[in-house]
C-alpha positions as MATLAB code, in Angstrom:
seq = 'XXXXXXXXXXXXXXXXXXXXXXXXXXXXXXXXXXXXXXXXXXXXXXXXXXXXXXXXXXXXXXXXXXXXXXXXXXXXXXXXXXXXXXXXXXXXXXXXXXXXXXXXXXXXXXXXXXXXXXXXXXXXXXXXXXXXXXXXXXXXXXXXXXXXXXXXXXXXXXXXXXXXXXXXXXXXXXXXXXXXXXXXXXXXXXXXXXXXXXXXXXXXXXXXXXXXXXXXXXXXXXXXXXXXXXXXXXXXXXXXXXXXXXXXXXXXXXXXXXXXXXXXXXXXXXXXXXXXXXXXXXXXXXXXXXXXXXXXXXXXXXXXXXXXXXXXXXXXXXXXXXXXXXXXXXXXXXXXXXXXXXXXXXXXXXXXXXXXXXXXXXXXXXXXXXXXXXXXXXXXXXXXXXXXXXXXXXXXXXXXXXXXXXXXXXXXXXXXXXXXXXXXXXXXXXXXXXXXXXXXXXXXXXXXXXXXXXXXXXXXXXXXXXXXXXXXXXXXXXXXXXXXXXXXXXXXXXXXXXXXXXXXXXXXXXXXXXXXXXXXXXXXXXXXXXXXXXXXXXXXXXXXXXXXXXXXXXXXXXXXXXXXXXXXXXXXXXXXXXXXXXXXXXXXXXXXXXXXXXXXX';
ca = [
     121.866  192.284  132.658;
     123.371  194.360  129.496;
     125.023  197.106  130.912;
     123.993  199.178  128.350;
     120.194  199.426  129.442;
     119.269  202.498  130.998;
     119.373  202.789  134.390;
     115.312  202.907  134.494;
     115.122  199.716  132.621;
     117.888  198.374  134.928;
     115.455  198.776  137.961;
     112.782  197.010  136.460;
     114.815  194.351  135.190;
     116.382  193.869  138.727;
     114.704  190.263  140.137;
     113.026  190.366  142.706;
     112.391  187.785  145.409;
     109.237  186.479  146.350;
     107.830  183.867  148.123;
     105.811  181.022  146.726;
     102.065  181.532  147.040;
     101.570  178.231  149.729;
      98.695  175.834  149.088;
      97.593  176.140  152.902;
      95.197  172.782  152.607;
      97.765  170.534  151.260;
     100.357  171.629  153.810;
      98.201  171.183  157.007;
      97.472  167.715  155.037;
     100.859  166.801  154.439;
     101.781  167.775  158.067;
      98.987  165.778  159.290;
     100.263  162.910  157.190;
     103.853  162.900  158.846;
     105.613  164.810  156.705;
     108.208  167.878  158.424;
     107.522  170.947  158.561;
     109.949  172.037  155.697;
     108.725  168.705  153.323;
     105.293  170.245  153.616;
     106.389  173.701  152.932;
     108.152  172.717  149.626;
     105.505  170.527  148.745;
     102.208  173.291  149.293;
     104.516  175.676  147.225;
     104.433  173.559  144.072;
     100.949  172.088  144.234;
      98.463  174.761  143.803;
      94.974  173.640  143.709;
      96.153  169.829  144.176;
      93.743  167.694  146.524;
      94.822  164.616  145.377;
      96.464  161.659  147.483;
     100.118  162.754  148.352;
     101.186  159.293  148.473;
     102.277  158.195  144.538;
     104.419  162.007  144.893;
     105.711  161.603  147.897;
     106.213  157.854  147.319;
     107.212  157.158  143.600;
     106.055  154.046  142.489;
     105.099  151.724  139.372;
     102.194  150.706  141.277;
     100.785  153.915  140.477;
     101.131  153.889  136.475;
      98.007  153.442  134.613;
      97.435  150.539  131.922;
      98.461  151.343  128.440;
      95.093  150.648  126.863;
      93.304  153.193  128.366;
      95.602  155.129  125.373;
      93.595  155.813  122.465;
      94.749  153.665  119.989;
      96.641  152.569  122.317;
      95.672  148.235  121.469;
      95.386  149.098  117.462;
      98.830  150.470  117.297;
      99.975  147.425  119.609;
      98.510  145.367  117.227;
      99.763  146.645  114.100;
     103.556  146.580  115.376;
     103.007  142.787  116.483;
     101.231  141.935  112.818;
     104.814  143.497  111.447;
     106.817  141.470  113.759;
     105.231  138.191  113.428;
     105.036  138.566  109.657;
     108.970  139.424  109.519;
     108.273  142.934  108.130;
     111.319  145.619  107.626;
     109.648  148.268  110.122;
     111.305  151.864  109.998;
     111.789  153.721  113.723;
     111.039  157.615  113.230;
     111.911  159.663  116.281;
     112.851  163.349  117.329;
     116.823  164.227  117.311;
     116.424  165.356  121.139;
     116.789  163.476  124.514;
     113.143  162.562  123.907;
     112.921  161.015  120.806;
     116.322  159.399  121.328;
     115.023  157.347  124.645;
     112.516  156.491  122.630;
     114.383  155.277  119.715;
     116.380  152.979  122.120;
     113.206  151.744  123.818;
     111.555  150.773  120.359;
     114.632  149.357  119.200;
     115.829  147.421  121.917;
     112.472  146.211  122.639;
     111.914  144.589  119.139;
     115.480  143.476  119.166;
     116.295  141.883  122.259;
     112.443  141.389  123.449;
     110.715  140.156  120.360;
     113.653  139.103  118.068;
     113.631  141.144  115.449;
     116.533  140.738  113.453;
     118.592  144.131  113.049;
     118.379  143.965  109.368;
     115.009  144.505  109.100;
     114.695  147.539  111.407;
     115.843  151.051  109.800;
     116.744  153.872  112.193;
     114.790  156.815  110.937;
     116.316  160.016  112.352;
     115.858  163.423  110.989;
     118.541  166.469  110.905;
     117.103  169.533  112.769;
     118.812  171.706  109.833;
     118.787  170.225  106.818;
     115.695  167.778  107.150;
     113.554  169.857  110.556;
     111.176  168.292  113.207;
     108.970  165.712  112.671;
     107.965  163.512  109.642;
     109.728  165.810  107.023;
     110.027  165.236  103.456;
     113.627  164.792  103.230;
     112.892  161.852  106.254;
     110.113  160.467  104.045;
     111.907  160.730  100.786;
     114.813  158.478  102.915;
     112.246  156.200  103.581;
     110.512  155.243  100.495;
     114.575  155.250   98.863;
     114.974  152.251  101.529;
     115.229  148.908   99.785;
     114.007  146.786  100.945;
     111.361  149.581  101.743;
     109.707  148.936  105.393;
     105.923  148.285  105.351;
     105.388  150.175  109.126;
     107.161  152.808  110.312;
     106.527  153.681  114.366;
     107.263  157.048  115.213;
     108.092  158.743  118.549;
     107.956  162.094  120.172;
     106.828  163.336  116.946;
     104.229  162.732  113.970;
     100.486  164.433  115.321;
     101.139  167.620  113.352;
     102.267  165.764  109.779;
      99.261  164.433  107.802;
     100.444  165.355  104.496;
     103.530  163.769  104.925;
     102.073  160.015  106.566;
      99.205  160.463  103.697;
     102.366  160.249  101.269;
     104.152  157.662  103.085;
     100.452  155.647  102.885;
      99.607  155.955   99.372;
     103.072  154.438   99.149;
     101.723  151.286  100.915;
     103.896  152.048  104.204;
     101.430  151.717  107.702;
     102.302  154.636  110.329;
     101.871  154.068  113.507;
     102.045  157.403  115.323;
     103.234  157.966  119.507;
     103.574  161.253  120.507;
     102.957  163.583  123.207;
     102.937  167.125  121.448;
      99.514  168.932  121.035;
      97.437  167.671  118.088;
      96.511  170.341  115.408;
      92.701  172.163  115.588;
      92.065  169.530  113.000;
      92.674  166.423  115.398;
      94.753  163.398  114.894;
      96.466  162.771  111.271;
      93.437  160.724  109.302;
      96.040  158.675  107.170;
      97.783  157.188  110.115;
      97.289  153.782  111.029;
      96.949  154.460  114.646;
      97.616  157.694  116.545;
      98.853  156.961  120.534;
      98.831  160.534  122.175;
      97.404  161.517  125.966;
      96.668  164.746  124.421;
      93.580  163.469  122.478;
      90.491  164.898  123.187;
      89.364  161.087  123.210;
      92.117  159.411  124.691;
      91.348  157.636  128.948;
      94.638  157.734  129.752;
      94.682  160.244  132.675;
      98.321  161.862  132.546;
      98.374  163.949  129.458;
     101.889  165.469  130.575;
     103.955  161.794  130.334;
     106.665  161.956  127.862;
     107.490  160.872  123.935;
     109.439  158.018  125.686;
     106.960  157.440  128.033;
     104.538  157.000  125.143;
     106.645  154.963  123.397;
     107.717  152.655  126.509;
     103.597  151.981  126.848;
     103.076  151.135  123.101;
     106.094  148.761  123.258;
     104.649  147.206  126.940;
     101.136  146.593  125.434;
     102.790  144.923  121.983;
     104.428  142.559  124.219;
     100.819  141.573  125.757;
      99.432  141.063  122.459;
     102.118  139.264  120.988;
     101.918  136.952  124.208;
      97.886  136.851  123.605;
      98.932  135.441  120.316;
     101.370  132.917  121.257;
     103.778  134.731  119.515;
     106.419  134.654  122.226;
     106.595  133.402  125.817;
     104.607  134.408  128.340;
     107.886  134.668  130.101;
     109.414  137.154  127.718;
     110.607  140.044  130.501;
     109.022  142.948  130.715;
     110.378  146.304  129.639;
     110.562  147.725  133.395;
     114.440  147.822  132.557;
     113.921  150.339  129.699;
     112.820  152.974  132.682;
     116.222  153.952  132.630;
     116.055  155.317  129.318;
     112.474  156.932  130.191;
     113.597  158.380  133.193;
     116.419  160.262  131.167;
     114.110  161.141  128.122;
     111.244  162.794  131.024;
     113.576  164.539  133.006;
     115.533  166.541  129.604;
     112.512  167.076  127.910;
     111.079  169.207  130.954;
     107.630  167.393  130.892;
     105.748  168.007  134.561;
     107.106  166.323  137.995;
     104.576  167.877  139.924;
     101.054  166.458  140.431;
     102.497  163.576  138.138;
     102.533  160.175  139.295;
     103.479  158.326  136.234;
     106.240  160.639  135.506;
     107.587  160.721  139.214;
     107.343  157.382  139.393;
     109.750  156.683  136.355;
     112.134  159.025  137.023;
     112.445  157.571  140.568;
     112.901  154.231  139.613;
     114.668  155.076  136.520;
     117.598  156.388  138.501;
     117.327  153.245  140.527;
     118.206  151.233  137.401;
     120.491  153.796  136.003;
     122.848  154.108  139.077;
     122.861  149.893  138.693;
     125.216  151.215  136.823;
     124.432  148.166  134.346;
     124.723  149.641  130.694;
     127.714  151.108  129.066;
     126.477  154.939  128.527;
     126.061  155.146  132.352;
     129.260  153.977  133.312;
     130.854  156.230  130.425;
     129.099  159.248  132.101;
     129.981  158.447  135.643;
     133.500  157.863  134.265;
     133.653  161.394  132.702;
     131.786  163.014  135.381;
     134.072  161.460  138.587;
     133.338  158.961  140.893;
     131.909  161.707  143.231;
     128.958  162.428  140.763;
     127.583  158.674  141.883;
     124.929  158.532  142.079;
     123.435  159.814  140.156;
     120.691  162.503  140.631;
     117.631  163.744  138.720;
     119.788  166.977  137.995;
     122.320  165.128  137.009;
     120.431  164.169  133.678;
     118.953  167.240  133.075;
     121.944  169.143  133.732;
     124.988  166.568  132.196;
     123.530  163.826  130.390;
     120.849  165.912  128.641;
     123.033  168.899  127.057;
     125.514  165.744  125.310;
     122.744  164.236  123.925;
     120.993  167.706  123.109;
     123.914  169.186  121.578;
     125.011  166.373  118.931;
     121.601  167.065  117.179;
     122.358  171.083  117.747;
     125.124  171.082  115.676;
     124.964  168.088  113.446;
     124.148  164.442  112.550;
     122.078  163.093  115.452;
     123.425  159.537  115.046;
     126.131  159.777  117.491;
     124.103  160.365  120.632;
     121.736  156.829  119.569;
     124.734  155.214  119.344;
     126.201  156.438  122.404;
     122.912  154.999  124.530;
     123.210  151.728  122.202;
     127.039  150.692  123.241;
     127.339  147.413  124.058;
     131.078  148.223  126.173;
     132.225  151.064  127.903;
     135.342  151.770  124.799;
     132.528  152.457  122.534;
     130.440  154.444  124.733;
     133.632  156.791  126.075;
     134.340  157.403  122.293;
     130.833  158.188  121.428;
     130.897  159.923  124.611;
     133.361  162.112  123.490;
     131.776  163.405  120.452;
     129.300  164.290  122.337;
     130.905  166.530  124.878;
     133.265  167.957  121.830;
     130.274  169.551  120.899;
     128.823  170.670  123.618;
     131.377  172.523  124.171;
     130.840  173.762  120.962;
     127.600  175.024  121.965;
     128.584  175.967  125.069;
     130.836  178.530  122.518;
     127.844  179.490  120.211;
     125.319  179.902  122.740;
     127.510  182.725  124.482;
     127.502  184.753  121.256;
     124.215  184.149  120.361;
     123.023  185.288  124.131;
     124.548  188.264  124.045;
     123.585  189.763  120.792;
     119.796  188.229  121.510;
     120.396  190.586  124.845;
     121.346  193.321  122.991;
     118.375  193.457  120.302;
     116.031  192.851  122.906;
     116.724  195.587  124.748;
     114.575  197.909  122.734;
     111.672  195.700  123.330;
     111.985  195.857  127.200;
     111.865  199.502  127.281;
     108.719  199.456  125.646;
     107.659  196.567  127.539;
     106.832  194.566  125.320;
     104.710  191.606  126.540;
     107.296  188.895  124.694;
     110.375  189.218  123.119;
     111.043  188.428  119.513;
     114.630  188.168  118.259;
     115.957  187.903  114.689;
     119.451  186.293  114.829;
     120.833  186.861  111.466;
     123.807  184.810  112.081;
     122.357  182.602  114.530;
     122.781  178.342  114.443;
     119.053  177.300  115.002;
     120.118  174.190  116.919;
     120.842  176.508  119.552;
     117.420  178.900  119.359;
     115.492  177.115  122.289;
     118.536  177.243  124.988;
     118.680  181.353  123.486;
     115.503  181.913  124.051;
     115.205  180.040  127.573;
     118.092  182.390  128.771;
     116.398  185.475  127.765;
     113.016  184.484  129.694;
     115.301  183.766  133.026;
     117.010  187.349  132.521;
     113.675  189.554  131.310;
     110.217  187.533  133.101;
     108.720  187.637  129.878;
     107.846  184.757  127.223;
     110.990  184.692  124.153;
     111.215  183.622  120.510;
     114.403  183.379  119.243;
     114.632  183.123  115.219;
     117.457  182.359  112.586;
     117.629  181.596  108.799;
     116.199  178.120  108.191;
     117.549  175.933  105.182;
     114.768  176.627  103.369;
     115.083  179.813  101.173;
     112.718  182.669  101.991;
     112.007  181.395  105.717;
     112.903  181.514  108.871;
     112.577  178.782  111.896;
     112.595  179.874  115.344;
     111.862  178.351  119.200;
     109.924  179.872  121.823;
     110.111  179.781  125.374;
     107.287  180.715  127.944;
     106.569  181.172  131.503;
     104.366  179.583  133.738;
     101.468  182.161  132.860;
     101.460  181.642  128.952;
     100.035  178.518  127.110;
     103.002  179.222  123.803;
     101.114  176.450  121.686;
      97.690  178.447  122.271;
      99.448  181.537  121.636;
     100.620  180.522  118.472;
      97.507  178.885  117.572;
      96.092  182.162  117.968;
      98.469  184.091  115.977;
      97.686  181.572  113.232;
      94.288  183.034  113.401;
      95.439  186.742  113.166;
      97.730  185.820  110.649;
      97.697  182.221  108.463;
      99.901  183.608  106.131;
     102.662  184.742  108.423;
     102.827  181.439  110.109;
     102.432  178.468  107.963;
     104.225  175.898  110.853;
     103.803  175.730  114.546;
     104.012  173.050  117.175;
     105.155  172.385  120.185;
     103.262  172.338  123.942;
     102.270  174.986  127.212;
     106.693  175.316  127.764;
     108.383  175.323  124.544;
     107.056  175.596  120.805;
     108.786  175.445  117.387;
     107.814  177.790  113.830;
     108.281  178.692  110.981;
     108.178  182.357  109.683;
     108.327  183.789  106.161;
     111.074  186.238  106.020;
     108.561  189.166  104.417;
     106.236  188.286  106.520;
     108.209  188.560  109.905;
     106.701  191.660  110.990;
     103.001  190.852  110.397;
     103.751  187.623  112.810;
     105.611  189.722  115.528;
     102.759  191.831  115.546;
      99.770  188.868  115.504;
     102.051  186.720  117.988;
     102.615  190.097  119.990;
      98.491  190.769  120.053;
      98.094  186.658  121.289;
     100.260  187.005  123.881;
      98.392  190.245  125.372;
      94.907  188.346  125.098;
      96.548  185.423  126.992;
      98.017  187.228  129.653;
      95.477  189.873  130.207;
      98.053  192.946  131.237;
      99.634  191.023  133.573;
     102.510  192.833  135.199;
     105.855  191.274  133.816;
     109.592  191.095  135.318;
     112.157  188.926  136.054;
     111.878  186.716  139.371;
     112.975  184.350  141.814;
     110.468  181.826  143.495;
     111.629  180.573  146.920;
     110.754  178.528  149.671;
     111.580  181.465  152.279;
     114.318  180.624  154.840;
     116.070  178.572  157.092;
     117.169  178.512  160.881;
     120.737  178.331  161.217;
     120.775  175.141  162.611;
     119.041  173.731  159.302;
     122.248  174.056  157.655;
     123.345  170.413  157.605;
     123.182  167.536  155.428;
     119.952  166.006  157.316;
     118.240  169.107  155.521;
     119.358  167.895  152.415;
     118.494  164.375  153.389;
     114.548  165.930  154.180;
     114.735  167.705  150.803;
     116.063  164.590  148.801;
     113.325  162.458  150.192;
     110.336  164.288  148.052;
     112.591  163.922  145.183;
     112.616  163.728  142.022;
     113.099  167.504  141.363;
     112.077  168.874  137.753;
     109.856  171.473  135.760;
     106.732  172.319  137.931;
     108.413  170.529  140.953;
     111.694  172.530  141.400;
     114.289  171.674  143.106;
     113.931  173.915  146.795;
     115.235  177.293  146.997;
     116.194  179.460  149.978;
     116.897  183.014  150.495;
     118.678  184.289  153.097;
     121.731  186.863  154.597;
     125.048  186.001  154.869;
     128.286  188.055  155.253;
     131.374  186.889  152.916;
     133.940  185.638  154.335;
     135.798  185.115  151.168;
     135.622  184.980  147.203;
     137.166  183.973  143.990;
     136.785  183.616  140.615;
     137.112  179.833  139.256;
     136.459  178.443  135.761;
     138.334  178.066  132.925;
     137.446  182.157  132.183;
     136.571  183.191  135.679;
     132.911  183.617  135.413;
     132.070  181.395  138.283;
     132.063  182.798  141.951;
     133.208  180.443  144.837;
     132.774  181.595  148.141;
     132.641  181.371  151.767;
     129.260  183.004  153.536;
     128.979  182.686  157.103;
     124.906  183.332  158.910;
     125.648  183.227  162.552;
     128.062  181.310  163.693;
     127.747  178.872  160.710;
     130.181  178.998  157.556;
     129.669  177.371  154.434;
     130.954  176.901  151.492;
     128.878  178.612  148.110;
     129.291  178.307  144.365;
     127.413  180.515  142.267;
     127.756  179.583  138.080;
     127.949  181.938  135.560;
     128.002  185.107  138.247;
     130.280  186.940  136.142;
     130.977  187.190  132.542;
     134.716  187.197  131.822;
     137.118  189.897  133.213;
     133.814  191.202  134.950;
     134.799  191.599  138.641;
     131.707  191.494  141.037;
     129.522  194.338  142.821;
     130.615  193.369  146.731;
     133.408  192.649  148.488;
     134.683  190.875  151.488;
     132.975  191.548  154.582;
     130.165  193.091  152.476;
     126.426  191.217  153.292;
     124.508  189.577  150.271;
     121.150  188.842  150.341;
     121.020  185.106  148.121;
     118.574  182.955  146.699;
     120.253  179.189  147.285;
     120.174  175.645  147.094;
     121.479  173.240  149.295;
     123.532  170.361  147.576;
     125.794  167.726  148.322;
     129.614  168.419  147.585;
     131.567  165.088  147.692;
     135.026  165.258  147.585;
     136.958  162.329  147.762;
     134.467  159.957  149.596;
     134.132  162.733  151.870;
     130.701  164.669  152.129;
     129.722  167.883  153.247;
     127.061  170.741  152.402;
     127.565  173.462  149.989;
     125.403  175.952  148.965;
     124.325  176.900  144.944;
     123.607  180.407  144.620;
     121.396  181.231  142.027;
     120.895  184.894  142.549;
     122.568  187.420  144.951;
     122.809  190.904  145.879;
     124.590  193.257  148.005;
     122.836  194.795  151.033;
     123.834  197.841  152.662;
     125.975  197.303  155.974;
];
């Protein structure tokens, strides 16, 4: 918290605790169904409302994945990409810069590649810049395509393309097909008309019954269902393997792109057997990571992608071309993947570097906000990189409880571009749809989904959209009481504190957005602390509860030459998570503090 709030503010910005509401149905039902006592507590604490079967959650399985033509559009599109490979067309691949539309890019092109034999000269990766070129099917990305020569006849997009009509109406009167898979929500106007074929759950027409699966996801299904019609045409042998080994990828693209692992059975099913394949360690990227994480980070976890693999990828588009990261998945040997590899972490550590500044003068200018209470916070970052908005803005809604938009200078003269960041209360794409309403002019582009959204702002027109985007947010949340918090699963008996816990917890894995990872509160007394890191902002620490000591890390608990409000001996009341330290072949339990505070002795 800045310390320059006032000391008002700093009580209502101090978290607080609470328990999760418990879904008291589904935990005498998962009880009754053999699961422990502290499985069904984690599970009725994510499920509200869920009276589904608990088996394809608690059991991850392909079995449970539905068949890609109940998509919408789902056989044309299928269709269309099998015309282009039987034919021998030059067919361009147009994804997102992110994890996402990366995993999907290596799906795609793998799949046509090594699946259907497409020869690598006729396929044209099709990746945009998030500064100079932004999301989607942009100009600059469409001017790059029709410059192509030969020029392809289909491009097949991925995590991106249901909000740019004009653009695929250009690229058709051209005489290139687009074949659209996405996931993001489709405009008030529906599906772009000058598309070919448009593959996205989140049509209002569209069987398939997870609307929360991932831009990979989407594009592993279109890929799957080509392969069936291509067989259905003779085209290429019926024993042509399926692209179950591609999961790996999808598993990776779902878990960084924060789409739901709650009542999700396609996308917990994925992930699980994505890290299955992954920890196979069979391709070159993996066995780069695991080389650069240690051989102690093996295997490989859910958190382990969102929290390692994900910010490399992430942060190569950030801060510049996004080439690196494809060709960091696509290395065929473990020399090219550790130098791609290294690229990648070079600038993440970059962005490590940027994102501290940017946090703390995004802190700073929202302060005024918060002591108005302001429903959401809206920051102007003159100086700000915009590949680093969306982390910005997710650190301000885990200090301040409230939704965030963080905006910077885009490329384009006169504007601004900006991502927003929500909580679980707040639909952002609605609210900005809304806004839109208030104010058209203020807000000529918006996407994005319930989480996360992207714009675009007119720099004169900033404050009529703070103020219409402000006014949305209110209707949404109805004056709703907003502050910072901690969700946990309540506590544990002393004797809990052992790696069979952990073992309990793993089991309903995987752990992701609207499916977190368990967390504990509870009282310990410090037996001893230090501060670790290469500038001392971490806190490692011994707590003891009883006659039980344990070991504790707690990231970022300090920022540098801070030193930390307790002491030795001193009792701290902690929000915590129970993880797996390996050391050396050796295991043992250690404890991640996510919150703490000092109680009186």
């Amino acid at each position: 918290m800045d310390v320059t709030a006032p000391p008002d503010l700093h009580a209502r910005l101090k978290p607080r605790l609470i328990l999760r509401p418990r879904n008291e149905a589904l935990y005498a039902r998962a009880r009754g169904e053999g699961l422990s006592e502290l499985q069904a507590r984690v599970l009725a604490g994510r499920l509200a409302g869920y009276d589904g079967a608990l088996a394809p959650l608690t059991q991850p399985s392909l079995r449970y994945l539905e068949h890609p033509e109940r998509l919408a559009d789902g056989r044309r599109a299928a269709e269309r990409i099998a015309q282009a490979v039987v034919d021998g067309e030059h067919i361009g691949i147009l994804t997102d810069y992110d994890v996402d539309g990366i995993t999907s890019h290596v799906v795609i092109r793998r799949t046509l590649v090594e699946l259907f034999g497409v020869p690598e000269s006729q396929l044209h990766s099709l990746i945009g810049h998030r500064i100079h070129d932004g999301y989607g099917i942009s100009l600059p990305l469409v001017e790059r395509t029709l410059g192509l020569k030969p020029r392809p006849t289909l491009v097949i997009t991925a995590d991106c393309g249901s909000s740019d009509e004009p653009r695929i109406a250009r690229l058709k009167a051209a005489g290139v097909d687009v074949v659209v898979s996405d996931h993001h929500a489709l405009p008030v106007e529906g599906p772009p008309a000058s598309a070919h074929a448009v593959v996205n759950p989140t049509r209002d027409d569209c069987q398939y019954p997870d609307r929360t699966i991932a831009g990979c996801m989407v594009a592993w299904l279109v890929m799957s269902l080509t392969r069936s019609v291509l067989i259905e045409w003779g085209a290429i042998s019926e024993a042509t393997p399926k692209l179950s080994a591609w999961l790996s990828y999808v598993a990776l693209g779902t878990v960084a792109d924060c789409v739901s692992l709650g009542a999700s059975p396609a996308n917990r099913a994925v992930v699980s057997h994505g890290l299955t394949l992954i920890n196979r360690m069979e391709a070159a990227c993996w066995r780069a990571m695991a080389t650069r994480l240690g051989e102690d980070s093996v295997p490989f976890s859910a958190e382990t992608l969102a929290f390692q693999m994900g910010p490399r990828i992430n942060a190569r588009s950030r801060l510049d071309d996004p080439y690196a990261a494809l060709h960091f998945m696509l290395a065929a040997d473990d020399s090219t993947a550790i130098r791609h590899l290294q690229t990648l972490d070079d600038d993440n550590q970059s962005r490590k570097a940027i994102e501290a500044e940017m946090v703390e003068e995004a802190r700073a200018l929202a302060m005024p906000q918060l002591e108005v209470d302001q429903v959401a916070l809206v920051v102007f970052l003159e100086s700000g990189h915009p590949g680093v908005q969306g982390i910005v803005a997710s650190r301000l809604v885990q200090a301040f409880g409230r939704p965030a938009l963080v905006l910077t200078p885009a490329a384009a003269p006169g504007m601004l571009t900006g991502s927003g960041r929500s909580i679980e209360a707040l639909h952002l794409r609605d609210a900005l749809q809304r806004t839109f309403e208030l104010a058209p002019e203020a807000l000529p582009r918006f996407g994005g989904h319930r989480g996360a959204a992207g714009v675009g702002v007119p720099v004169d027109r900033l404050e009529s959209f703070r103020a219409a985007f402000l006014q949305a947010v209110d209707e949404q949340l109805g004056g709703a009481e907003l502050y910072p918090h901690v969700l946990t699963d309540g506590s544990l008996l002393p004797e809990q504190f052992q790696l069979a816990t952990l073992g309990e917890l793993e089991a309903l894995g995987p752990y992701g957005r609207e499916f977190d990872a368990p967390l504990f509160d509870g009282e310990f007394l410090i037996e001893s602390m230090r501060s670790v890191g290469a500038e001392g902002t971490h806190l490692s620490m011994h707590l003891s509860t009883g006659v039980t000591s344990l070991k504790a890390i707690w990231f970022r608990a300090l920022t540098p030459g801070e030193l930390p409000p307790f002491d030795m001996g001193d009792k701290l009341r902690c929000a915590f998570r129970l993880s797996r330290n390996r050391w050396r072949g050796q295991e043992s339990l250690q404890l991640m503090v996510e919150y703490a505070e000092p109680l009186g002795n």
